[in-house]
C-alpha positions as CSV (number, residue, x, y, z in Angstrom):
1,X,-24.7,16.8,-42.4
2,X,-28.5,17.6,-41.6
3,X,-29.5,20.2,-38.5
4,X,-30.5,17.1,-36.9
5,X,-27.2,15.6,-37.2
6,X,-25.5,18.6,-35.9
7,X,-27.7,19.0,-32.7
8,X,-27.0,15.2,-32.1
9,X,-23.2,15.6,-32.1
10,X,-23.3,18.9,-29.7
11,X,-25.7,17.7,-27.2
12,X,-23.2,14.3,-27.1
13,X,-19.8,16.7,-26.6
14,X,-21.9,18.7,-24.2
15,X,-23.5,15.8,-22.0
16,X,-19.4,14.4,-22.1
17,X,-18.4,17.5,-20.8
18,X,-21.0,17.9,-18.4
19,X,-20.2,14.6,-16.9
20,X,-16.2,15.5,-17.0
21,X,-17.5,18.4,-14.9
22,X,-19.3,16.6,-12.3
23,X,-16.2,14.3,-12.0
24,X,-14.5,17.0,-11.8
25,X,-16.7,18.6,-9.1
26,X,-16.7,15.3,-7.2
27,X,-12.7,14.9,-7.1
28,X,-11.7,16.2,-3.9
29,X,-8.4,13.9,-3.0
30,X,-6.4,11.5,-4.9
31,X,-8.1,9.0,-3.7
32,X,-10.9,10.3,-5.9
33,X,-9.1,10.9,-8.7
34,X,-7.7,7.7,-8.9
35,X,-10.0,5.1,-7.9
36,X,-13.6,7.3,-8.0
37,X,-13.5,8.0,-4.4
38,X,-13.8,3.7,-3.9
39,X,-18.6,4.6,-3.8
40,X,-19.3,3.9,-7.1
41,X,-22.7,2.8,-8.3
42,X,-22.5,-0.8,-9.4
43,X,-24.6,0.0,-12.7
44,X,-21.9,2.6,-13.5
45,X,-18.7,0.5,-12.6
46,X,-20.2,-2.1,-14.5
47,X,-20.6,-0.5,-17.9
48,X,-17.8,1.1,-17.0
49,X,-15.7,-2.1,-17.4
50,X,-17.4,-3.6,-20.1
51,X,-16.7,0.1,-22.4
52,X,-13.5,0.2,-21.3
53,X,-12.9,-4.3,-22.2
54,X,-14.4,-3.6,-25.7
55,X,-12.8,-0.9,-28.3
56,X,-12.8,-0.4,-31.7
57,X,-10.4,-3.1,-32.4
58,X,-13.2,-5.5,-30.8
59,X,-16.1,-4.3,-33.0
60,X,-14.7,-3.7,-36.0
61,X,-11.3,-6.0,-36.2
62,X,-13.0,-8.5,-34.4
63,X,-16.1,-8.3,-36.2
64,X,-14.5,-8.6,-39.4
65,X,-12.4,-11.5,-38.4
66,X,-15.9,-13.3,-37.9
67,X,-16.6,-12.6,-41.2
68,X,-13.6,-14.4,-42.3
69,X,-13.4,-17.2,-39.8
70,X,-17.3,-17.8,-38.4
71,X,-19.3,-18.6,-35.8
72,X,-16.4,-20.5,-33.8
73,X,-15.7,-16.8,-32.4
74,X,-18.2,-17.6,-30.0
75,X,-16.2,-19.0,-28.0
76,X,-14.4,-15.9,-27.3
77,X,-18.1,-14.4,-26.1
78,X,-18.5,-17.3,-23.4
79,X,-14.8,-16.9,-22.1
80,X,-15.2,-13.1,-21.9
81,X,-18.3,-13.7,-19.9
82,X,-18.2,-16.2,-17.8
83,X,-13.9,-15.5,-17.0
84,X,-14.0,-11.7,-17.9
85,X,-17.4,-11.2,-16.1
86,X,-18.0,-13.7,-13.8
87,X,-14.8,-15.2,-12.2
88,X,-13.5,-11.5,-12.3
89,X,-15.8,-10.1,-10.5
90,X,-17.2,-12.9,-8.1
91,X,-14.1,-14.2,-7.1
92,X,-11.3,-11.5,-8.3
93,X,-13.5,-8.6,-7.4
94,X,-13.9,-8.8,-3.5
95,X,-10.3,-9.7,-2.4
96,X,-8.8,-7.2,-4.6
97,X,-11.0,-4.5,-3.2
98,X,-10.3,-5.6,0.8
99,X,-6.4,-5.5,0.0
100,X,-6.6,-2.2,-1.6
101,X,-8.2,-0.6,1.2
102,X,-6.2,-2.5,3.8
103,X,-2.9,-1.6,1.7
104,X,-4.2,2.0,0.9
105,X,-3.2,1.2,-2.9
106,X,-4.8,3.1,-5.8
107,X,-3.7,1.3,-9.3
108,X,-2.9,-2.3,-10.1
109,X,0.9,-2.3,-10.0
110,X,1.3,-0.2,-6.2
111,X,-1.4,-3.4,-5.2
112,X,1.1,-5.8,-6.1
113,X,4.2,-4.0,-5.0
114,X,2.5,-3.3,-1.6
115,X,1.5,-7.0,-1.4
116,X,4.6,-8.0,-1.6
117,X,6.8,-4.8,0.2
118,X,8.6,-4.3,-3.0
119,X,9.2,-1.3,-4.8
120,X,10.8,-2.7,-7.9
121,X,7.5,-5.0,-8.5
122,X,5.4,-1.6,-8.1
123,X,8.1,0.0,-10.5
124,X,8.1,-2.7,-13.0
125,X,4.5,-2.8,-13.4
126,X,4.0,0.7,-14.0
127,X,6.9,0.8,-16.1
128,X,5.3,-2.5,-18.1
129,X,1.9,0.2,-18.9
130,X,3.9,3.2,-19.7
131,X,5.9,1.4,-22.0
132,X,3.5,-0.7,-23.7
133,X,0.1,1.0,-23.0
134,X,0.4,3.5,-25.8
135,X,0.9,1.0,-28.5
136,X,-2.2,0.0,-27.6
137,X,-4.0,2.9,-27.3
138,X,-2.4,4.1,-30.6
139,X,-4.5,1.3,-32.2
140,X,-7.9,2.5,-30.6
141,X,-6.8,5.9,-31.6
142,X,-6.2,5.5,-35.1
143,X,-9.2,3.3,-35.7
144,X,-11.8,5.6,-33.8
145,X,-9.9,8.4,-35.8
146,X,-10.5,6.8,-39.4
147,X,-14.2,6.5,-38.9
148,X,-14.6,9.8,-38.1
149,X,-12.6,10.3,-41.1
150,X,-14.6,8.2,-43.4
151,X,-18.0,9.4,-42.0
152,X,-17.0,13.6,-41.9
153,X,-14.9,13.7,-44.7
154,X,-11.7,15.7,-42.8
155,X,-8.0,15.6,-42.2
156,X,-6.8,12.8,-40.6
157,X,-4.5,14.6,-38.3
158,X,-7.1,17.2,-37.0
159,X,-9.4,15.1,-36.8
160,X,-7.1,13.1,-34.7
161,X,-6.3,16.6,-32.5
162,X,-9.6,17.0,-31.7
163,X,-10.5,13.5,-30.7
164,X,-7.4,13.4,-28.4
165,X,-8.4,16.8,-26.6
166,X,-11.8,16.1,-26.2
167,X,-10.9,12.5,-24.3
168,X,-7.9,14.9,-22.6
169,X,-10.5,17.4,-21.4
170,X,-12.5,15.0,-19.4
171,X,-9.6,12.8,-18.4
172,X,-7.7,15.4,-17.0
173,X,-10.7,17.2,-14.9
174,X,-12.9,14.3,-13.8
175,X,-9.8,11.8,-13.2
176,X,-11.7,8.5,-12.6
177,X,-14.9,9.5,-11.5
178,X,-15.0,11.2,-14.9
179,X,-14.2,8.7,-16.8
180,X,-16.2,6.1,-15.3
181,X,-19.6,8.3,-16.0
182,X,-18.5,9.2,-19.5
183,X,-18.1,5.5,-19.4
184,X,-21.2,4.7,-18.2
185,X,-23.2,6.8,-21.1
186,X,-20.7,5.7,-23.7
187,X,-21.9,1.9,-23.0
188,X,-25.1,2.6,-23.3
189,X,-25.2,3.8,-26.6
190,X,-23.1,0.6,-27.7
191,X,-25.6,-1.1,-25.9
192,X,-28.9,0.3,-27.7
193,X,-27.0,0.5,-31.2
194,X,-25.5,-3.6,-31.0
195,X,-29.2,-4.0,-30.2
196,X,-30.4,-2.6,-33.3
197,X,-28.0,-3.9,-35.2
198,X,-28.6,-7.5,-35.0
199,X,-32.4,-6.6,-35.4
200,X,-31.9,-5.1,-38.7
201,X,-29.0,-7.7,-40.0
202,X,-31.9,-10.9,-38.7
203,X,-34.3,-8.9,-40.7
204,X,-31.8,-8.1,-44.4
205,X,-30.7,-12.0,-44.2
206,X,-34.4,-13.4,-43.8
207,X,-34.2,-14.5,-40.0
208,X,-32.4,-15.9,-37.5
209,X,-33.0,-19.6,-38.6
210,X,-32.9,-18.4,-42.6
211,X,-29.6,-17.0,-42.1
212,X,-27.7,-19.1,-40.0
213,X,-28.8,-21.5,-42.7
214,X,-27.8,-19.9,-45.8
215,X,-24.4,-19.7,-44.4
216,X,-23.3,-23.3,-45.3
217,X,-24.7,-22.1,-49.0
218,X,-22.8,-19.3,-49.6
219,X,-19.6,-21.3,-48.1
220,X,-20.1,-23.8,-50.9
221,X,-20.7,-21.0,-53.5
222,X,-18.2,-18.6,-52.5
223,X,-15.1,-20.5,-50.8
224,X,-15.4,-23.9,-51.2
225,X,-14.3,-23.7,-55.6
226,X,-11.0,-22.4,-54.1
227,X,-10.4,-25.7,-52.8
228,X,-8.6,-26.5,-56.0
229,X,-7.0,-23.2,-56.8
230,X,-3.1,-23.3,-55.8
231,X,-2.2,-20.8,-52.9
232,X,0.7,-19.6,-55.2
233,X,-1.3,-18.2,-57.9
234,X,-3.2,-15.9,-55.6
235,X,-2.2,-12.6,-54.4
236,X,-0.9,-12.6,-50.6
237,X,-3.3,-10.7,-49.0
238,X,-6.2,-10.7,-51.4
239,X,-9.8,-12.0,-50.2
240,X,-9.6,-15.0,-51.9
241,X,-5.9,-15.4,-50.5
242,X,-7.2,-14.9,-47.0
243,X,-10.4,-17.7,-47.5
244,X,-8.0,-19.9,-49.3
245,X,-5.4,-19.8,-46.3
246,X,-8.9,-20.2,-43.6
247,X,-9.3,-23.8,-45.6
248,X,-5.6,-25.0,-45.4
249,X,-5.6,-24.0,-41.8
250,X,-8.6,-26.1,-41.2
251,X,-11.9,-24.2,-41.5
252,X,-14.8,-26.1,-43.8
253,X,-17.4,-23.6,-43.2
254,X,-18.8,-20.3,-41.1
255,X,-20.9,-22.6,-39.3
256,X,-18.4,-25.0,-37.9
257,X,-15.1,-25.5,-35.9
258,X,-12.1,-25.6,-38.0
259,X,-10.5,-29.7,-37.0
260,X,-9.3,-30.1,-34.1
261,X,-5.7,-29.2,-33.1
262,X,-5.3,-27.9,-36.4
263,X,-3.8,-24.1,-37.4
264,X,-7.1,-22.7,-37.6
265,X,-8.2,-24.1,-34.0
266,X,-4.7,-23.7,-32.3
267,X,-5.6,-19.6,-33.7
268,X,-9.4,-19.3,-32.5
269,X,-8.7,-21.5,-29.0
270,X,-5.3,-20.2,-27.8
271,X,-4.7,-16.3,-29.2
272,X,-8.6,-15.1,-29.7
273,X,-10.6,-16.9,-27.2
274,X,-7.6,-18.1,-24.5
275,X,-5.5,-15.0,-25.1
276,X,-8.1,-12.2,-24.6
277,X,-10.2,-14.7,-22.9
278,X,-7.8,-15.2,-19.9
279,X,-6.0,-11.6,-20.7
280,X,-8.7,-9.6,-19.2
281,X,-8.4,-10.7,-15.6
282,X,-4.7,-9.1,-15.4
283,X,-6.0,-5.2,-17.5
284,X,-4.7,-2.8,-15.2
285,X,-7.1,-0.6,-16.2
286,X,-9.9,-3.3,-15.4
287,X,-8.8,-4.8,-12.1
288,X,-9.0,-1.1,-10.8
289,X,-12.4,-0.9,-10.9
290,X,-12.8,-3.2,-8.9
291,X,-11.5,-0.8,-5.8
292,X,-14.1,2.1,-7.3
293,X,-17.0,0.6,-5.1
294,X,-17.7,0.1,-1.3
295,X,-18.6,-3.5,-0.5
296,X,-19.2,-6.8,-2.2
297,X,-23.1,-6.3,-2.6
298,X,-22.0,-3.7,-5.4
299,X,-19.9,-6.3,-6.9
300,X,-22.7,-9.1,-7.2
301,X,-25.2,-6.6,-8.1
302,X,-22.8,-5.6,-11.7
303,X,-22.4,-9.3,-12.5
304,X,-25.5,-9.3,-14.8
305,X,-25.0,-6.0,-15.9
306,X,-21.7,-6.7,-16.8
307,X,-22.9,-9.9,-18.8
308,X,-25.6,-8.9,-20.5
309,X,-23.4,-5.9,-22.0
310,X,-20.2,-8.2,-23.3
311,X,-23.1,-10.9,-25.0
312,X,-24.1,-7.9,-26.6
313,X,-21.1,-6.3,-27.6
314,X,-19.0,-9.5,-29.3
315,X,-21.7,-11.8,-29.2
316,X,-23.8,-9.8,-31.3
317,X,-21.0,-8.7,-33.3
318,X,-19.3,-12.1,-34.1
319,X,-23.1,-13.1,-35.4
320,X,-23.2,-10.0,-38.0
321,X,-19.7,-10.5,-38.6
322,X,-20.4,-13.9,-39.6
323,X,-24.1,-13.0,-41.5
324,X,-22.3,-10.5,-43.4
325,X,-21.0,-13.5,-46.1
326,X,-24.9,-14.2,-46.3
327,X,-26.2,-10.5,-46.6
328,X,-23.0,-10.0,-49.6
329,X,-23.8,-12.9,-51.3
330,X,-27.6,-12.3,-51.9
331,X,-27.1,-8.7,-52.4
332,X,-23.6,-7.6,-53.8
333,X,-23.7,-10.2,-57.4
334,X,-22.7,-13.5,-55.6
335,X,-19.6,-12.4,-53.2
336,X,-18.8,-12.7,-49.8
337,X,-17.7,-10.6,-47.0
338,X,-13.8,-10.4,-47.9
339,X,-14.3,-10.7,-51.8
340,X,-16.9,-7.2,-51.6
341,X,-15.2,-5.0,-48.7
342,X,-11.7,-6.5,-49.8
343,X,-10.1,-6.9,-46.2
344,X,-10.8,-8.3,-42.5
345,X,-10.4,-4.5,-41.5
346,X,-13.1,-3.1,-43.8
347,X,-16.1,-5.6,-43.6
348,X,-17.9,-3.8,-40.8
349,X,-17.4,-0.4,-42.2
350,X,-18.2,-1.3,-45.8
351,X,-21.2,-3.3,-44.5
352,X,-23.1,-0.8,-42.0
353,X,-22.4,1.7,-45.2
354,X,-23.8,-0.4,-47.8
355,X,-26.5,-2.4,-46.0
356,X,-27.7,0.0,-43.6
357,X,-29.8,3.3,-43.8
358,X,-28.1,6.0,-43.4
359,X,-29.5,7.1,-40.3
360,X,-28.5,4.0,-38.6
361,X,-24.3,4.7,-40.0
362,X,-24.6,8.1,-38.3
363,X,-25.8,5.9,-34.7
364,X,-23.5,3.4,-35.3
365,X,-20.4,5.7,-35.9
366,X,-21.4,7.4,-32.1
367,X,-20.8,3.5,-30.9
368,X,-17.6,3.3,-32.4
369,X,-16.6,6.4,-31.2
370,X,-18.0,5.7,-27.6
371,X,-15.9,2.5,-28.1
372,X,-13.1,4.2,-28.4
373,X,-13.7,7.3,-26.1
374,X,-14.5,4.9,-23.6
375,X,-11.5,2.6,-23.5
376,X,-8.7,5.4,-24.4
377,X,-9.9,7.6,-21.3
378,X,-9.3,4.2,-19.2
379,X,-5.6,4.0,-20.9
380,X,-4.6,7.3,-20.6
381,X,-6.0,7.6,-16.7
382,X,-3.9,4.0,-16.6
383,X,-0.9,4.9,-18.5
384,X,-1.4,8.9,-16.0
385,X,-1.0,7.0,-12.8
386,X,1.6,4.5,-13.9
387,X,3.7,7.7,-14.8
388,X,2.9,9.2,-11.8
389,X,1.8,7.0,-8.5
390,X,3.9,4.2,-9.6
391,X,7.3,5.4,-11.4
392,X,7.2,9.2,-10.1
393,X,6.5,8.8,-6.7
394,X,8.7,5.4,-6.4
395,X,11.8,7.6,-7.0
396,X,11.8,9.5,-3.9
397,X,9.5,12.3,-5.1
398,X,7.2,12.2,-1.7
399,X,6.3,16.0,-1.1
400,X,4.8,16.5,-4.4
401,X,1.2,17.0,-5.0
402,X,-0.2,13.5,-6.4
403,X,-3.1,14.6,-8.3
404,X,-0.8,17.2,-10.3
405,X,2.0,14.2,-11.2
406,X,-0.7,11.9,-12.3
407,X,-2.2,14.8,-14.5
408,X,1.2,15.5,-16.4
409,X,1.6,12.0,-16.6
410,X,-1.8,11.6,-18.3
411,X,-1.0,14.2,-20.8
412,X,2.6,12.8,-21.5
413,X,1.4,9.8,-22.5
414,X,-1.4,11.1,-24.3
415,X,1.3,13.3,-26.3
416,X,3.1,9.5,-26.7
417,X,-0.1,8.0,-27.9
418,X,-1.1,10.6,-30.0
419,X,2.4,10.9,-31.7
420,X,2.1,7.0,-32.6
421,X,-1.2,7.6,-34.0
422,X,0.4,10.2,-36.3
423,X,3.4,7.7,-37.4
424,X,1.6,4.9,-38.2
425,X,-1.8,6.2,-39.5
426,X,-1.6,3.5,-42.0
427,X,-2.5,1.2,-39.7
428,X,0.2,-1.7,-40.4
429,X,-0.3,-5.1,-38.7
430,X,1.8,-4.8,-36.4
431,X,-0.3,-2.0,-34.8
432,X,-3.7,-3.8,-35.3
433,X,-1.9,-7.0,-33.3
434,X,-1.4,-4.6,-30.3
435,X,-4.6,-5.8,-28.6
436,X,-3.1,-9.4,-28.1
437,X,0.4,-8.3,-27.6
438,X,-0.4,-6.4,-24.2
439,X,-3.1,-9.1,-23.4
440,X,-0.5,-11.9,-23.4
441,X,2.2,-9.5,-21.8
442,X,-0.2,-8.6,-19.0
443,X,-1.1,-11.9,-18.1
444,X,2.2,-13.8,-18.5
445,X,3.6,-10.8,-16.3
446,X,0.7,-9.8,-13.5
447,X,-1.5,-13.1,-13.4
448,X,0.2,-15.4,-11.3
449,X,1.2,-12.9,-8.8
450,X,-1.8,-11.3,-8.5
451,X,-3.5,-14.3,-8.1
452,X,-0.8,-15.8,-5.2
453,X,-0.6,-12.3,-3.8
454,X,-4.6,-12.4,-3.7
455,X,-4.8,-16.3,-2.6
456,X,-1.9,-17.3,-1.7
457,X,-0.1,-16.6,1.6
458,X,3.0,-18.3,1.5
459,X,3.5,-16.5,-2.1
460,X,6.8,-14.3,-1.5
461,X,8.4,-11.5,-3.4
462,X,11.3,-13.5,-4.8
463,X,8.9,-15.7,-6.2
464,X,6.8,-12.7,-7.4
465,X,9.6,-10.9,-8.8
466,X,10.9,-14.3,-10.5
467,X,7.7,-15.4,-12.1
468,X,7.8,-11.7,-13.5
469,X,10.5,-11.7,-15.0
470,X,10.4,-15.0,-16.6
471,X,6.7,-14.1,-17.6
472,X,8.8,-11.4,-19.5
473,X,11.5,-13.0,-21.1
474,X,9.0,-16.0,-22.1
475,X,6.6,-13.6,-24.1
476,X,8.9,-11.1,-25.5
477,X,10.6,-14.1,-27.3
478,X,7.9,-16.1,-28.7
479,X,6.1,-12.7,-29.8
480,X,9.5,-12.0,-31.2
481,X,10.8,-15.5,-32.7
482,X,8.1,-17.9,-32.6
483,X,4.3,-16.8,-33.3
484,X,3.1,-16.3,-36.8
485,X,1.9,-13.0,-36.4
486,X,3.8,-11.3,-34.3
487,X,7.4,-12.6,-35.5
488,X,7.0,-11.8,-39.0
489,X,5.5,-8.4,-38.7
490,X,8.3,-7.5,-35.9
491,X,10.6,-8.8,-38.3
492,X,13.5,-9.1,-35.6
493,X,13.9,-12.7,-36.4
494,X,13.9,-12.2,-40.0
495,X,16.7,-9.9,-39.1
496,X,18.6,-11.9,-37.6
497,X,18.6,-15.3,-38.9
498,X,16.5,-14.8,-42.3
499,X,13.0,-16.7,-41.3
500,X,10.0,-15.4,-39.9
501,X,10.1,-17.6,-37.1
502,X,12.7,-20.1,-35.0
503,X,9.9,-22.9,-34.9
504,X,8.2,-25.0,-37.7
505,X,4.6,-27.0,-37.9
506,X,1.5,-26.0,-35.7
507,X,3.2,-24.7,-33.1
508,X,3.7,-21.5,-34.7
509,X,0.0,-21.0,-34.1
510,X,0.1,-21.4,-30.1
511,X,-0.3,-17.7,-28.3
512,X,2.5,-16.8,-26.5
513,X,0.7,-16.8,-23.3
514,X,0.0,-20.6,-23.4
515,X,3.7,-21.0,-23.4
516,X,4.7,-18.2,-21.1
517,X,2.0,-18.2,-18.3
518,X,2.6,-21.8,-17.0
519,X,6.1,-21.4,-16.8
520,X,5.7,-18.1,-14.5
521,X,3.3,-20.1,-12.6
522,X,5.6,-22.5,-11.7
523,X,8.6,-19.9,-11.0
524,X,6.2,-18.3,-8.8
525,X,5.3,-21.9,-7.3
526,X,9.0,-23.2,-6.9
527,X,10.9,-19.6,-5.5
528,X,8.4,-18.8,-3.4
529,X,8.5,-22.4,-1.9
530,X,12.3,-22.2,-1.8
531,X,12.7,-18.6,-0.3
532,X,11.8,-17.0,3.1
533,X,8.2,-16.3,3.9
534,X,7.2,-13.1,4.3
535,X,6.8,-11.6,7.7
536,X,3.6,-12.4,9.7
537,X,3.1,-8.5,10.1
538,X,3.2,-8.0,6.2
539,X,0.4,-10.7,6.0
540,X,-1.6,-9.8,8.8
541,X,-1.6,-6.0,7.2
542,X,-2.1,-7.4,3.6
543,X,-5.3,-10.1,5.0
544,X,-6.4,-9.1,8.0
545,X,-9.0,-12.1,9.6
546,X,-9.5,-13.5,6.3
């Protein structure tokens, strides 16, 4: 690296640390270490939630499943806006903020249990993010890890010590207010550099209009020949594998939606644009945000920051993923995306590296790794107070200092997160499919009685607890026995009764939440029906006049 570079890289550590100081500074109570003090500055709450929605895995896994798939990704961009953004924060936003200050509650799971008088629901939730948080965050660790890798030339494992004590440092000093600012200026550097990105990608590919058009052409050149080449004969795995399998499951170009109800759409609709889609309203780590600032106005006011920062993170992304094919195929002796980076995982990567100056690699590596700093501070302040404010003090543990638990439980399961990281810095699929696994978990689990506990007054904590559970039982077994992915890469079922999955035909290919979340819906629906209400005190504290 240049001078240049090097200034660059200390004047980023030092502004993060800066910032982790000002948290730090401003974090006088729990309450400010755990929900920013409830003032926040709707600009900074809003980028705030965007950083922490998108990750590595968006950008780059998502990115290069555009490549392979298309345009019909898009659909994922207008579900993440308009649900994500907009019904999150117009409708979600407000009531979640009231009850938390009329409960006194400080992270997602003590919400609900307080809602419904229940420590066990409180319990369960936090015990839900401790357990599979890390998974998650192992994911964003490892890829945000690799890149530095790739672009530094170092050891993996230091490398991956001193990204996880860096993101520990401000974490554990600012709490939220911390992360939130680090947050703020990790967005807008994904902001500027998705920005430039699509700039430069119009101009390699000819234009908007020019390369939107030549897709179609390099479909027909690069993909469509394979149409008579038997499956069998090609290596499992291999590019040509992968665009071979994107035609049987339905897909006839970049350009268009694979036929209806077939693999390919049950796969784009219900796991990538349903599954995330819906997902996002139930991130504990996102809903809290919500209780950062002071009154609705605040709310409104980040609705279009909000937007315009998601259109620019997976919109944009999804569109280069998907141009890639064009810019390969014109420029790298006839091949596409998959046949010249050889995997979904590498496209991006091997694309900004080989198509883009290298100037532009060294900005786009600081939005990957503000992609990643941004959502694991988010987890590990999540996975901190789950440890802490919802299993630690649950047990009994009242005289204790709050702040203090929550700090040991940040670095435990930062020492979890890290150690997963270490085990499985291969990256095997199973680990890459975390994203979607605690997506459809967290919505089958939280939605429907956040929603009744937000809505909903005759909702009661039998028919919390019920739809929980079944929520529970519902996904862990398709994830486990029934989905394509997720089944044969757990391998339990193959285990135990020599297939992949239980199921046959297209149904393989529905997400586990489509299955799982109406059937807690309507456990939550019947037991609450059928069980006492809950007191008129509990409601009256839990909704005031409204």
């Amino acid at each position: 690296m240049g001078m240049i570079e090097n200034i660059i890289i200390i004047l980023y550590l030092a502004t993060l640390g800066y910032l982790g100081f000002v948290g730090y500074k401003q974090t006088k109570n729990s309450s400010d270490y755990l929900i920013a003090g409830g003032n926040t500055h709707p600009f900074v709450m809003a980028l705030s939630y965007g950083a922490t929605f998108i990750s590595t895995a968006a950008i780059v896994g998502f990115g290069g499943v555009a490549a392979w798939l298309g345009n019909s990704l898009l659909w994922l961009t207008f579900c993440n806006i308009f649900i994500g953004v907009f019904i999150a924060f117009v409708f979600l936003g407000n009531p979640t903020r009231k009850m938390g200050i009329r409960l006194n509650a400080h992270t997602f799971p003590e919400l609900l249990g307080k809602r419904f008088d229940s420590k066990f629901i409180q319990m369960f939730g936090g015990g839900l993010i401790a357990f599979f948080m890390p998974l998650y965050a192992a994911a964003v660790l490892i890829g945000g890890t690799q890149f530095i890798v790739a672009y530094f030339q170092t050891d993996y494992h230091m490398a991956l010590l001193v990204f996880s004590i860096i993101i520990t440092g401000y974490v554990l000093a600012g709490g939220l207010k911390g992360v939130m600012l680090t947050d703020a200026l990790q967005g807008v550097i994904m902001f500027v550099a998705m920005i430039a990105l699509l700039v430069m990608v119009f101009s390699a590919v000819g234009g908007m209009d020019a390369g939107f058009e030549k897709l179609t052409t390099v479909w027909e050149k690069t993909v469509a020949p394979l149409a008579n080449v038997d499956m069998k004969s090609l290596k499992p795995g291999s590019p040509d594998f992968m665009m071979k399998l994107s035609m049987s499951w339905g897909f006839s170009g970049w350009d268009n939606m694979p036929a209806f109800l077939s693999q390919g759409w049950l796969f784009v609709i219900t796991t990538i644009t349903m599954g995330v889609g819906i997902g996002v309203l139930a991130q504990p780590q996102l809903v809290v945000r919500f209780m950062t600032v002071k009154s609705k106005n605040e709310l409104n006011r980040a609705v279009l920051i909000g937007g315009i920062f998601i259109i620019a993170m997976t919109g944009i992304v999804f569109i280069v993923g998907s141009l890639t094919n064009v810019w390969y195929y014109e420029f790298n002796e006839g091949k596409n995306a998959l046949q010249s980076a050889g995997s979904v995982s590498k496209v991006i990567p091997h694309f900004i590296n080989m198509a883009m100056p290298k100037w532009f690699a060294f900005i786009f590596l600081f939005a990957l790794i503000s992609a990643a700093m941004s959502t694991l501070s988010s987890q590990f302040h999540t996975m901190g107070t789950a440890i802490g404010r919802d299993l630690f003090e649950q047990m009994g543990f009242k005289n204790i200092n709050s702040t203090l638990v929550t700090r040991i439980g940040v670095v435990l399961m930062i020492v979890i997160s890290v150690a997963l990281a270490y085990v499985f810095d291969k990256q095997p699929a199973i680990i890459a499919r975390s994203t979607s696994i605690f997506f459809a978990l967290c919505a089958s689990i939280f939605l429907p009685t956040y929603f009744g506990g937000l809505f909903w007054k005759r909702m009661t904590k039998a028919g919390a607890i019920a739809s929980m559970v079944v929520g529970t039982i519902v996904t862990s077994f398709w994830l486990l026995f029934v989905h394509f992915q997720e089944a044969k890469e757990l391998g339990v079922c193959k285990a135990l009764f020599g297939v992949n999955s239980l199921l046959s035909g297209k149904i393989i290919f529905v997400d586990a939440m489509i299955v799982a979340l109406p059937l807690s819906i309507l456990t939550a629906i019947v037991v609450s029906l059928m069980s006492k209400p809950e007191s008129e005190k509990l409601i009256a504290k839990c909704f005031g006049n409204d």
